[in-house]
C-alpha positions as CSV (number, residue, x, y, z in Angstrom):
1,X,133.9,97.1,149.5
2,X,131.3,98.5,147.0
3,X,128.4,96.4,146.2
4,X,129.2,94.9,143.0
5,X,126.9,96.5,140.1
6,X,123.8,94.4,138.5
7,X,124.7,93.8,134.5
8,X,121.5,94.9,132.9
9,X,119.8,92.2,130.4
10,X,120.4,92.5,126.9
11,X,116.5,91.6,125.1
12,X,117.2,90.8,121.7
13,X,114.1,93.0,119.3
14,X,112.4,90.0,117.8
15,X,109.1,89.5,116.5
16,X,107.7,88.0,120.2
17,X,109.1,90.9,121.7
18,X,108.2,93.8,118.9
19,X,104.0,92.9,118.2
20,X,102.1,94.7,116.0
21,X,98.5,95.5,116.9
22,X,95.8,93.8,115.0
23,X,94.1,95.6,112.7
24,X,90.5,96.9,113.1
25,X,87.5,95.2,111.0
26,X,86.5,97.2,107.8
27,X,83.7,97.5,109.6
28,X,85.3,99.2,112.9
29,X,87.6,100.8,110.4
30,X,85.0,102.5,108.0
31,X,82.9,103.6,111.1
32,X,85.5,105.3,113.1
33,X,86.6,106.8,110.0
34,X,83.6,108.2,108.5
35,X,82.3,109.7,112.1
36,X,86.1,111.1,112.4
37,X,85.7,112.5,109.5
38,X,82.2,114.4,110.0
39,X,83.6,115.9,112.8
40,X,86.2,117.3,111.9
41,X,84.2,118.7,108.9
42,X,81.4,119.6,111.3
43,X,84.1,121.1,113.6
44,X,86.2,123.0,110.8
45,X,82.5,124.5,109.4
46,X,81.4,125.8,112.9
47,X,84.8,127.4,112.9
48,X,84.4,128.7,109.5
49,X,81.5,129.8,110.2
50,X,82.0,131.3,113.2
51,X,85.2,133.5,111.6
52,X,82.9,134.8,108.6
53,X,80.3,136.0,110.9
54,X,82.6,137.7,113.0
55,X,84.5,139.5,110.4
56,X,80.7,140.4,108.6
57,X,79.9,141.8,111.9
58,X,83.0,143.6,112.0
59,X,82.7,144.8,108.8
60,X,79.3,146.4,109.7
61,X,80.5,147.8,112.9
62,X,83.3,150.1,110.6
63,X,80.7,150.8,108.2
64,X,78.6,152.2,111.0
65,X,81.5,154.1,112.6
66,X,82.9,155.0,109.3
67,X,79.2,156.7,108.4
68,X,78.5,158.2,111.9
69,X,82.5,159.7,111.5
70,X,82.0,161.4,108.3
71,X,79.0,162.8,108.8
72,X,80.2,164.5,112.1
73,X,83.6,165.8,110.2
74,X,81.6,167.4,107.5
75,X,79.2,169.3,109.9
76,X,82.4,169.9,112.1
77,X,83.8,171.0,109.2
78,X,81.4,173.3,108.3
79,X,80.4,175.1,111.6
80,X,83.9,175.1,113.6
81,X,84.8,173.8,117.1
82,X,82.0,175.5,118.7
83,X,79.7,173.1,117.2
84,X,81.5,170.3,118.8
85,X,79.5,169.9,122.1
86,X,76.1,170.1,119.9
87,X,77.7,167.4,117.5
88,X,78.3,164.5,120.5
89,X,74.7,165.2,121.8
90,X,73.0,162.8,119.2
91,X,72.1,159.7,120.2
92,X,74.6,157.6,119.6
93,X,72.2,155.3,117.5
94,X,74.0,151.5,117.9
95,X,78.0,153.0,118.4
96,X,79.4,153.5,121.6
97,X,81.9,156.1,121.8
98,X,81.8,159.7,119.6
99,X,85.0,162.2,120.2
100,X,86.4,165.1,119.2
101,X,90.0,165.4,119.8
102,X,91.8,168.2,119.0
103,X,95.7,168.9,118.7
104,X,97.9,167.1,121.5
105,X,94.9,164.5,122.3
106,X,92.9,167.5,124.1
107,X,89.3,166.6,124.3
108,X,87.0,168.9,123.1
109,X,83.7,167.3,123.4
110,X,82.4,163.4,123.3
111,X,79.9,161.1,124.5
112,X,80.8,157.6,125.3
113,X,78.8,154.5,127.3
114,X,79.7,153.3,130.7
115,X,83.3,152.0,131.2
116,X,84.9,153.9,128.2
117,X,85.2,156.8,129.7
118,X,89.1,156.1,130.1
119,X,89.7,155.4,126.5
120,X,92.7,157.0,125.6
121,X,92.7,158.9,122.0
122,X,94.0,157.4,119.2
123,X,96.8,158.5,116.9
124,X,94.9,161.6,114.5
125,X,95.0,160.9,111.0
126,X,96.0,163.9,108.1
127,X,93.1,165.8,107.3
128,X,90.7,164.1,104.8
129,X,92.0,160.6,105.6
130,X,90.4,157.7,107.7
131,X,92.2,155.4,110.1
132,X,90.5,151.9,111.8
133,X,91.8,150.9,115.0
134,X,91.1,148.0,117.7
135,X,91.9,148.5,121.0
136,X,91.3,147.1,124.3
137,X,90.0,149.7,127.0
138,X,90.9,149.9,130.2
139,X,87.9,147.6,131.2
140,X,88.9,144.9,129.3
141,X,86.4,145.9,127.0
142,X,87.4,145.4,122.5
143,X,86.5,148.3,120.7
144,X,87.0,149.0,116.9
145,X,87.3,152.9,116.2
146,X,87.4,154.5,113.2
147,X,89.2,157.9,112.8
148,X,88.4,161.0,110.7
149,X,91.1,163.7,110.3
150,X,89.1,167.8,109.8
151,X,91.4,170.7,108.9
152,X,89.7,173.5,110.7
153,X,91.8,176.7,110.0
154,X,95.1,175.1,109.4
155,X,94.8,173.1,112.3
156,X,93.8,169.3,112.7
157,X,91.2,167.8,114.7
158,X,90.1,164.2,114.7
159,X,86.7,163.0,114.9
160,X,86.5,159.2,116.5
161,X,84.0,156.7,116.6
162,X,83.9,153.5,118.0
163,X,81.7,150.5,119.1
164,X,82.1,148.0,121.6
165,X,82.0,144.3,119.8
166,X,82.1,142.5,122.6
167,X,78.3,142.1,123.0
168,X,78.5,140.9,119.2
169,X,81.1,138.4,119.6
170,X,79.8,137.3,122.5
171,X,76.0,136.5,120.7
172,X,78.2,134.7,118.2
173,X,80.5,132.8,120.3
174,X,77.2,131.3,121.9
175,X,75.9,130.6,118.2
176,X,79.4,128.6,117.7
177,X,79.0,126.7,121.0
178,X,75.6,125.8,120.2
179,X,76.5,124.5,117.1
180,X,79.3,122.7,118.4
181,X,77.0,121.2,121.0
182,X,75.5,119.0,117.9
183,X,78.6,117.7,116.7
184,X,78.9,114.9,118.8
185,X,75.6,113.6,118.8
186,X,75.8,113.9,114.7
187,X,79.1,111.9,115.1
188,X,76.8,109.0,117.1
189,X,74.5,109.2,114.4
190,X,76.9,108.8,111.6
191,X,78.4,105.9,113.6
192,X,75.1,103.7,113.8
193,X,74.7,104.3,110.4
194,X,77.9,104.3,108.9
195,X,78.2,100.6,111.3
196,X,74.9,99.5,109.9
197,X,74.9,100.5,106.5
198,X,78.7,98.1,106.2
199,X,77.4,95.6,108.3
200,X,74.5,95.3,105.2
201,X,77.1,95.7,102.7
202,X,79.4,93.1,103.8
203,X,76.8,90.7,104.5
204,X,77.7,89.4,101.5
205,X,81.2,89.2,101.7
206,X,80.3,87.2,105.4
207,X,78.2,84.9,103.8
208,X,80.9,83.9,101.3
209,X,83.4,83.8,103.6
210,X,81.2,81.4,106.0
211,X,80.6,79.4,102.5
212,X,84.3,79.3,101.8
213,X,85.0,77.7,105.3
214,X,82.3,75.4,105.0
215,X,83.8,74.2,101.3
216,X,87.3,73.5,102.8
217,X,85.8,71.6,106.0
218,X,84.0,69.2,103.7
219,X,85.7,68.9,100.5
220,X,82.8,69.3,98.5
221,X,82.7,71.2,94.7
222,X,80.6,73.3,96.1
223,X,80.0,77.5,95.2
224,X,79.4,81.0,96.7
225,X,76.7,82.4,97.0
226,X,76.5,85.1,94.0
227,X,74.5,88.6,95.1
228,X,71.8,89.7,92.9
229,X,73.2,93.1,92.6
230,X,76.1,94.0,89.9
231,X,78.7,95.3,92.1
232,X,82.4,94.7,93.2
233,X,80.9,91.9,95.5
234,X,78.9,90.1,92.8
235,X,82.0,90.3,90.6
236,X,84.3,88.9,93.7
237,X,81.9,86.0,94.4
238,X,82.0,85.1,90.8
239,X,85.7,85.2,90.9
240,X,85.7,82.9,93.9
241,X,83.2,80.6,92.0
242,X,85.5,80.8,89.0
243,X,88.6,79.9,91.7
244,X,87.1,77.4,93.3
245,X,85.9,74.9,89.8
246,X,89.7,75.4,89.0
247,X,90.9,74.2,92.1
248,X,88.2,71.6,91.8
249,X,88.8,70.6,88.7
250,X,93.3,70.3,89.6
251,X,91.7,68.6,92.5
252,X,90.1,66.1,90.6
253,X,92.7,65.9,88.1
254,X,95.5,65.8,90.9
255,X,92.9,62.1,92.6
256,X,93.3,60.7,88.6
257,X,96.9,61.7,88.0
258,X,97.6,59.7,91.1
259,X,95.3,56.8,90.2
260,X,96.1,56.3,86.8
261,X,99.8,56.7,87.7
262,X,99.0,53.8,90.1
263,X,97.4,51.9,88.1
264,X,100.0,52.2,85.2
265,X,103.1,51.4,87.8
266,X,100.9,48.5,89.4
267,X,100.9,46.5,85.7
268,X,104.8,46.0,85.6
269,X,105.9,45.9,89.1
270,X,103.1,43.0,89.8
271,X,105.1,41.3,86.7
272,X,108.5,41.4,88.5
273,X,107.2,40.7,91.6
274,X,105.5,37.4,90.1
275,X,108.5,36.4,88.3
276,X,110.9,37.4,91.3
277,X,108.4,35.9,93.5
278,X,108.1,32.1,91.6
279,X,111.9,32.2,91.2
280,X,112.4,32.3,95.0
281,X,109.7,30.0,95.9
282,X,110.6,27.4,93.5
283,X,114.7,27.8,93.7
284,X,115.2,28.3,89.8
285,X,117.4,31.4,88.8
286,X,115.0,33.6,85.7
287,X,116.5,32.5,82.6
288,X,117.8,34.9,79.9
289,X,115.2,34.7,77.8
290,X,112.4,35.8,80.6
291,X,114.8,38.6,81.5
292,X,114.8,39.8,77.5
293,X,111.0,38.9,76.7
294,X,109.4,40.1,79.9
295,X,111.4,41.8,82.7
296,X,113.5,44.3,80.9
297,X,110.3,45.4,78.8
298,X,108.9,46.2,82.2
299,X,111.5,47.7,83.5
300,X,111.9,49.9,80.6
301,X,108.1,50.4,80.8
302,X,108.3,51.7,84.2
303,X,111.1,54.0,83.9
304,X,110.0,55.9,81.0
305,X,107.2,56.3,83.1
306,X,109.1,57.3,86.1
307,X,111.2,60.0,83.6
308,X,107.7,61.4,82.1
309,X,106.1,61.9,85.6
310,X,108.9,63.6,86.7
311,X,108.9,66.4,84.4
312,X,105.4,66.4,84.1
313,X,106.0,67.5,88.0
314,X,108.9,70.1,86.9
315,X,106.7,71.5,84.0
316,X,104.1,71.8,86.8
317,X,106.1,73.2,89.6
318,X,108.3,76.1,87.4
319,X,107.7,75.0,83.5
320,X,109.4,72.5,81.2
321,X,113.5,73.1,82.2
322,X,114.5,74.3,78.9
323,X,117.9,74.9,76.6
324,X,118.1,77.8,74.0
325,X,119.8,77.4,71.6
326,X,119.6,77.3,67.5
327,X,118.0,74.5,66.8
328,X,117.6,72.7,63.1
329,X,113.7,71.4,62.9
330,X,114.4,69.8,59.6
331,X,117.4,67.5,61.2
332,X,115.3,66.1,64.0
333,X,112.5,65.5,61.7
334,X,114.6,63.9,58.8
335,X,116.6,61.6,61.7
336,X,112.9,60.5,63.0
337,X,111.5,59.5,59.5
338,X,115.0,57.5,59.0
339,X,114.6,55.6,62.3
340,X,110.7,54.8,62.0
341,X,112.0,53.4,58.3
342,X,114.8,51.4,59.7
343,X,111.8,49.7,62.5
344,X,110.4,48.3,59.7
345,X,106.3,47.4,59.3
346,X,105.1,50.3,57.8
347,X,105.5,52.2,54.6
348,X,107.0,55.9,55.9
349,X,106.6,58.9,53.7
350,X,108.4,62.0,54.5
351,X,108.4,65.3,52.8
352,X,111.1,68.5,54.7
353,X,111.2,71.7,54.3
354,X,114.1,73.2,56.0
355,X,113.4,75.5,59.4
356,X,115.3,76.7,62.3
357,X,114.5,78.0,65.8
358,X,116.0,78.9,69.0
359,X,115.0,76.3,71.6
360,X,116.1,72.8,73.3
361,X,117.0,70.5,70.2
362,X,116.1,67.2,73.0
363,X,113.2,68.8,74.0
364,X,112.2,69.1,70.2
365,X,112.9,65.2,69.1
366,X,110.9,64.2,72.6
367,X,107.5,66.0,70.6
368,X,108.5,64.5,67.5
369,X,109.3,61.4,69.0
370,X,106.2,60.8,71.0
371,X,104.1,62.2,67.9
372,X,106.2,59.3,65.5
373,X,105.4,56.8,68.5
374,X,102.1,56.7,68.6
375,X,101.2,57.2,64.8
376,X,103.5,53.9,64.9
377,X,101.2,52.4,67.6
378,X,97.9,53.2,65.7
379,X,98.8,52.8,62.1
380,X,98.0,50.1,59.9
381,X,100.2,50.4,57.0
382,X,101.6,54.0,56.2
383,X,102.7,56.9,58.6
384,X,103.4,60.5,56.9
385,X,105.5,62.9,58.0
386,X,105.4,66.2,56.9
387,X,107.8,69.5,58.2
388,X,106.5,72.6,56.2
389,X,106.8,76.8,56.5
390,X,103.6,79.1,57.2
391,X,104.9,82.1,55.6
392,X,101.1,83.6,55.8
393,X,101.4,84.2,58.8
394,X,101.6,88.0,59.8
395,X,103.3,87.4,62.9
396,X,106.1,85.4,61.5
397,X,106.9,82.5,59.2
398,X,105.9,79.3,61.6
399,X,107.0,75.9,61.0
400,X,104.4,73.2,60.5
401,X,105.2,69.7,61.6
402,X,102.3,66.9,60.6
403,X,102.6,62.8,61.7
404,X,99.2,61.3,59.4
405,X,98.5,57.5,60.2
406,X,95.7,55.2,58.8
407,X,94.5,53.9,61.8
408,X,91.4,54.6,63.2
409,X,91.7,58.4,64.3
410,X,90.6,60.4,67.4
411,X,86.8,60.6,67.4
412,X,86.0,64.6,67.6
413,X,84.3,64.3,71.0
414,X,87.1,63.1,72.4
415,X,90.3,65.5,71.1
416,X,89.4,67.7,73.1
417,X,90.8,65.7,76.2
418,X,93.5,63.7,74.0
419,X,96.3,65.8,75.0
420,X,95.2,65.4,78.7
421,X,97.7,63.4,81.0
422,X,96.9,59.6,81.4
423,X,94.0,60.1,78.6
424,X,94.2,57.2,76.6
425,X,91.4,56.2,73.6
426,X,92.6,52.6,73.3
427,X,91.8,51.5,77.1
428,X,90.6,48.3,76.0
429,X,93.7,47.1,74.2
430,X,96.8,45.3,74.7
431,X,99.2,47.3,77.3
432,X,102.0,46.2,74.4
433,X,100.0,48.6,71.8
434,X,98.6,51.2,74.1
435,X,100.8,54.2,75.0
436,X,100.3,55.2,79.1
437,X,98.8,58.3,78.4
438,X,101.5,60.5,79.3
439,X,103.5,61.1,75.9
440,X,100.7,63.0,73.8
441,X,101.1,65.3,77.2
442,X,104.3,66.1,77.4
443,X,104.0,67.3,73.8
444,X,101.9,69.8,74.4
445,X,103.5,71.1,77.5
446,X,106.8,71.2,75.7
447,X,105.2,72.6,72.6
448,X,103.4,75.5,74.5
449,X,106.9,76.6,76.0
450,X,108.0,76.9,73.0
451,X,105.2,79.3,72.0
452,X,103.7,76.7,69.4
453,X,100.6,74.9,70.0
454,X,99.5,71.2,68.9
455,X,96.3,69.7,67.6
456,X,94.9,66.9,66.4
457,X,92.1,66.8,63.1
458,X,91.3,64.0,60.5
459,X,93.9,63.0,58.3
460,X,93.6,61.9,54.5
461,X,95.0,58.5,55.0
462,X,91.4,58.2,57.1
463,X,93.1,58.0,60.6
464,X,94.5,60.9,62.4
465,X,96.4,63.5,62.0
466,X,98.9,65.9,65.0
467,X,99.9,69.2,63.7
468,X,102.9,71.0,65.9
469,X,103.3,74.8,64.8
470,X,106.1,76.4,65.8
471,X,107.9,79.9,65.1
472,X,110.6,79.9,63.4
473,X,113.4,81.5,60.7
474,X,113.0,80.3,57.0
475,X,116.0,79.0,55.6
476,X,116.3,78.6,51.6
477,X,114.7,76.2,49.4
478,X,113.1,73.0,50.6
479,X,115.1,69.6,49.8
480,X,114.4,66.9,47.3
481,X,112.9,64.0,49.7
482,X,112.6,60.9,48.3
């Protein structure tokens, strides 16, 4: 019976398994580049270098050959074979081989240095024409030879010359491996100071880093340290400063949201508890009227609350959750000025024109709402509200919705902040007159996603005065208001 064969083990590829290398340090980085980099260069330019010189040389070695050739084929020319033995004689003057071949490669006269004796001839050119050739001798020897073709009665002899450049490529192959020899010790130079000059530069970047860390240890509004010098690091650090009062200032903002919210929520759930508290204690049911006067005030208190935090939070987390749809500005505002009139208390002007826009008709009566609320809260006698169209503006005819009271206004050191959450001008008063803070807020969050914007200025009654602008289509004639 066969042994019975292993199952191999299935390993699933999962990130545990499959790691990816962590990558170098800038600084690494930079200095392995830059030195890999001069290198190569320095590498690639020795080459370069070495290949022009060689052809140069080359191309002095044929002109040589070329002049020696031509001067024997024109005296060969003019004196005939017999001056052939007398024409090799010359010193050969810096070539190493002079021939005179005749037809079917027979050797009439040459002169040639040690170890090219064996050469064989090269192919003859046509009379009056030049040929170049390299070959390798028998030696092992490279030789460049340059061939002149002489008609001498009708018949064709060649007259070669040739020079060894092995002693020439060897001079410059030693030139190229001395050249070489420096490569790597520039590559250790440009490494030191490739790795010092970015350890200097991002010292900087370090010393915000280490000033970063030490910021979200302890909390503290502190700021990076900003370089002198106007550069990319400068601008970053001042980024980073910029970032960090932002997240400071949300920080700070986020501490008071949650106070104030716990401070406003403390007021009417201290009330129930009381009442709840007294009613168990002393065994008497609440009656009706404590339930109408005091608890269900409360209760309502708190859950308007509870509904503006919450999309406060939404507006926050992925804007105001909006409708789209056509939406008719003068309806809301008309139904508001006939509801603050049916309240009673206060003398309500109201003058409409008609306007439309595309947007969420509940989100729309919230900002007029709030904006009728607390001109109702402050007011002493007469709220005004007025729906207009800008038609001077040349981006679009904008509607302009205005809520005027005669109370006593927002001082202008402080409307700056009035639209803030929780910000409330009338701290000292009566919870039953002061708004919590939060609906002035939600009108300008709501108002901003519909591309408007609110503001608040001095109104001629004498108290103040919100303006809403937002864009919309003009629609015909404004109605008779009384």
């Amino acid at each position: 019976m066969s042994p019975r064969a292993a199952t191999p083990r299935t390993i699933p590829l999962t990130g545990e398994v499959l790691t990816t290398p962590r990558r170098w340090p800038i600084r690494t980085a930079t200095t392995v580049i830059a030195t890999a980099i001069v290198i190569l260069v320095l590498a690639a330019a020795a080459g370069g270098a070495w290949l022009l010189l060689r052809t140069a040389a080359h191309n002095a070695i044929d002109t040589v050959d070329r002049a020696r050739a031509v001067d024997v084929a024109g005296v060969l020319s003019e004196r005939g074979p017999r001056a052939a033995l007398d024409l090799v004689a010359e010193p050969l003057s810096g070539v190493d081989l002079v021939r005179i071949v005749g037809p079917g490669d027979r050797l009439l006269a040459a002169q040639v240095t040690r170890g090219l004796e064996d050469v064989p001839p090269v192919p003859a050119p046509a009379a009056g024409e030049i040929a170049r050739h390299q070959l390798e001798s028998p030696g092992g020897a490279d030789l460049r030879v340059t061939s002149v073709g002489v008609d001498l009665g009708g018949v064709t002899f060649a007259v070669e010359v040739g020079t060894d450049t092995d002693r020439y490529d060897t001079v410059l192959a030693a030139g190229a491996i001395l050249f070489l020899s420096f490569v790597p010790v520039a590559g250790l130079a440009t490494a030191v100071f490739v790795y010092y000059a970015m350890g200097r530069v991002l010292r900087p970047v370090e010393s915000i880093r280490s000033r970063v860390a030490e910021i979200s240890a302890s909390g503290r509004g502190e700021r990076v340290p900003v370089p002198e010098a106007e550069d990319e690091i400068a601008r970053l650090a001042r980024t980073m400063n910029a970032m960090l009062a932002r997240l400071d200032a949300a920080r700070t903002a986020q501490v008071a949201f949650v106070g104030d919210a716990s401070h406003e929520l403390r007021s009417p759930l201290s009330t129930l508890s009381t009442l709840l508290e007294l009613s168990s204690t002393s065994g008497t049911p609440v009656d009706v009227e404590t339930v109408d006067d005091l608890l269900l005030p409360e209760v309502q208190r708190m859950r308007s609350m509870v509904e503006d935090l919450l999309l406060l939070a939404k507006n926050d987390e992925r804007g105001v959750p909006l409708r789209r749809e056509d939406v008719d500005l003068d309806d809301i505002v008309l139904s508001e000025v006939a509801r603050l009139r049916g309240l009673g208390g206060l003398e309500v002007t109201g003058t409409v024109e008609p306007a439309r826009l595309v947007g969420d008709p509940d989100a729309l009566l919230r900002v007029v709402r709030n904006l009728v609320e607390n001109a109702r809260r402050h007011a002493r006698e007469a709220v005004t509200i007025g729906l207009t169209v800008d038609r001077t503006d040349p981006a679009g005819p904008r509607a302009v919705i205005t809520v005027d009271d005669d109370g006593e206004g927002v001082p202008p050191d402080q409307r700056a902040t009035v639209f803030d959450r929780f910000a409330r001008l009338d701290a000292d008063r009566a919870r039953g007159t002061g708004g919590s803070g939060l609906g002035l807020a939600i009108v300008a969050e709501i108002t901003r996603s519909h591309g408007g914007a609110v503001r608040v200025e001095d109104s001629p009654a004498g108290g103040a005065r919100f303006v809403v602008d937002l864009p919309v289509e003009t629609l015909g004639e404004p109605p008779d208001l009384p």
